[in-house]
matplotlib code that plots the C-alpha trace (Angstrom):
import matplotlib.pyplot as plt

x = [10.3, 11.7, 15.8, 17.2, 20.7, 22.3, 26.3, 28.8, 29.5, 32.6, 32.1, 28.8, 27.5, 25.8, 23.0, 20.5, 18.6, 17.6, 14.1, 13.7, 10.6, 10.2, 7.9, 7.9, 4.1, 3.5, 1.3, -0.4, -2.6, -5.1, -5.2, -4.0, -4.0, -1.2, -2.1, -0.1, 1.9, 1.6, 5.3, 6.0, 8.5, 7.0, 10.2, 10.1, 13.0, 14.8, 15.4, 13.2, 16.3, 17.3, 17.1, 15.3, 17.1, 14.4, 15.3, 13.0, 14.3, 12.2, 11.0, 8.7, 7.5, 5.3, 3.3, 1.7, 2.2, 2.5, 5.0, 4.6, 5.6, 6.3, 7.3, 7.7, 4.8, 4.4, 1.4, -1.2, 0.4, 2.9, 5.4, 8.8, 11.4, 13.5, 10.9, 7.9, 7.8, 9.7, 8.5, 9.3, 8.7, 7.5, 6.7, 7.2, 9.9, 11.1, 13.7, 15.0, 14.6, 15.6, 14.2, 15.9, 13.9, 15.1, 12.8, 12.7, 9.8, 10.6, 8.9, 9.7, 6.4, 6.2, 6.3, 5.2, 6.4, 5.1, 5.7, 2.8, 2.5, 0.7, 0.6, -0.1, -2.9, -4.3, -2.1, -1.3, 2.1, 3.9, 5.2, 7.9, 8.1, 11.6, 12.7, 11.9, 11.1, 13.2, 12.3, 14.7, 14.0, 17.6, 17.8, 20.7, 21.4, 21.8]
y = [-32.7, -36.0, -36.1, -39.0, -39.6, -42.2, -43.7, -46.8, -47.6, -49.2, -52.8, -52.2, -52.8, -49.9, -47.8, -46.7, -44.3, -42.9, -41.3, -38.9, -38.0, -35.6, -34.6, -32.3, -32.6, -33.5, -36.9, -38.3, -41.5, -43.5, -46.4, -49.9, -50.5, -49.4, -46.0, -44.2, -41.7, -39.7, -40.5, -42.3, -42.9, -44.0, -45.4, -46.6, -49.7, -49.5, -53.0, -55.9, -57.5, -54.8, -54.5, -51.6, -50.5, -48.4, -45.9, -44.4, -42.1, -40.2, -38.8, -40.8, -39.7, -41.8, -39.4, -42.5, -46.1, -47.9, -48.2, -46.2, -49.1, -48.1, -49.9, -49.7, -51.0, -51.3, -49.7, -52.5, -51.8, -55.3, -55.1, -55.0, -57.2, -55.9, -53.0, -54.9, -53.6, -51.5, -51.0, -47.9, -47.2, -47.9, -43.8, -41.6, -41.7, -39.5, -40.6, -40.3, -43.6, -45.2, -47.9, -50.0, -52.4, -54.6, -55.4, -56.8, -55.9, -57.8, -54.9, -51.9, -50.1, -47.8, -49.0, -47.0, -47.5, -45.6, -45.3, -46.8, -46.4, -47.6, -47.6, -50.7, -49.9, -47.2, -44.6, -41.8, -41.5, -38.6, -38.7, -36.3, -34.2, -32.9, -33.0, -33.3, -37.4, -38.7, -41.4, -43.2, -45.6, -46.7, -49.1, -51.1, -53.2, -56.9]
z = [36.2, 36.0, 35.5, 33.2, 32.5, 31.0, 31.1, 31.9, 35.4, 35.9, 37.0, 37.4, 33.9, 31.7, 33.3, 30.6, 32.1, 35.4, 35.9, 39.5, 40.9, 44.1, 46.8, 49.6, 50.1, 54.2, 53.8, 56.9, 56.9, 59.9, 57.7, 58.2, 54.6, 52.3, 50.6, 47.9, 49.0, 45.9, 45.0, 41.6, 38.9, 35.2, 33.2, 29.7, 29.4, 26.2, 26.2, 27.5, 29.6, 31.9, 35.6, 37.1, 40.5, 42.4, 45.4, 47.5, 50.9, 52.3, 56.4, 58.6, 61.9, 64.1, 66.5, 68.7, 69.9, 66.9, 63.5, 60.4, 57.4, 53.7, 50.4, 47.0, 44.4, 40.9, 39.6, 40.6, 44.1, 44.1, 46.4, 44.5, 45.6, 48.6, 49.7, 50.2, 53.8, 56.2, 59.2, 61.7, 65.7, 67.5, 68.2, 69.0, 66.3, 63.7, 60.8, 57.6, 55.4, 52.6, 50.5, 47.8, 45.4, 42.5, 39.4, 36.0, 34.0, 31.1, 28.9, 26.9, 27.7, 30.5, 34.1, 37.1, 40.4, 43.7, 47.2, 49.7, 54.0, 56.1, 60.1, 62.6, 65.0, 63.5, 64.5, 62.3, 60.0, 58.6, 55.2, 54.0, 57.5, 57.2, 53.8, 50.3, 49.5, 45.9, 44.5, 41.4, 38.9, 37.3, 34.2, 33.8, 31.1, 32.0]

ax = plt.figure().add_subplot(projection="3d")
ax.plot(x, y, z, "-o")
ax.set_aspect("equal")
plt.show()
């Protein structure tokens, strides 16, 4: 169930909302390619000008030779600014992670935004090992 709340931040401007999404769901991939990690956050801006601060942590492990890499994407999987890649390993490795992403939709319709991994070699990646993944979408008003 998403979680929105809404407030002033001191010096920081006036976040609108903030949408949470969560997954404890164990997520392993072979590919090369980025897949979705079946994590996403849909917001609706209330005004066409704001900023959208995304956060992503979540658990890698990387059980062979290689790097597990994950980012952020908007729903036609474009990297978003900041968390177009991070890259993990080489294995075997085990972390927590977090990703931090900056966007400006310039829209009041929905937006989705999803966490993607992939691993270098072909080796496979863990997703969400240890703990339950979050992932945030925050509005701020510009």
């Amino acid at each position: 169930m998403p979680l929105t709340l809404s407030g002033d931040i001191a010096g920081l401007g006036k976040v609108v909302q903030i949408v949470r999404a969560t997954d404890s769901t164990r997520r392993t991939t072979a590919s090369t390619s980025f897949v979705d990690a079946n994590i996403s956050v849909t917001i609706t801006p209330q005004k066409s000008d704001s900023a959208i601060i995304l956060i992503w942590t979540h658990n890698k492990y990387q059980g062979t030779s290689n790097y597990a890499i994950t980012q952020i994407t908007d729903s036609s999987n474009n990297a978003i600014s900041g968390a177009e890649q991070d890259e993990f390993g080489p294995a075997p490795s085990q972390a927590s992670v977090t990703l931090i992403a900056y966007a400006t939709p310039a829209t009041t319709s929905a937006v989705t935004y999803k966490g993607r991994f992939r691993v270098s070699g072909g080796s496979v990646a863990i997703y969400n090992d240890l703990h339950t993944g979050q992932m945030y979408a925050i509005e701020v008003a510009a």
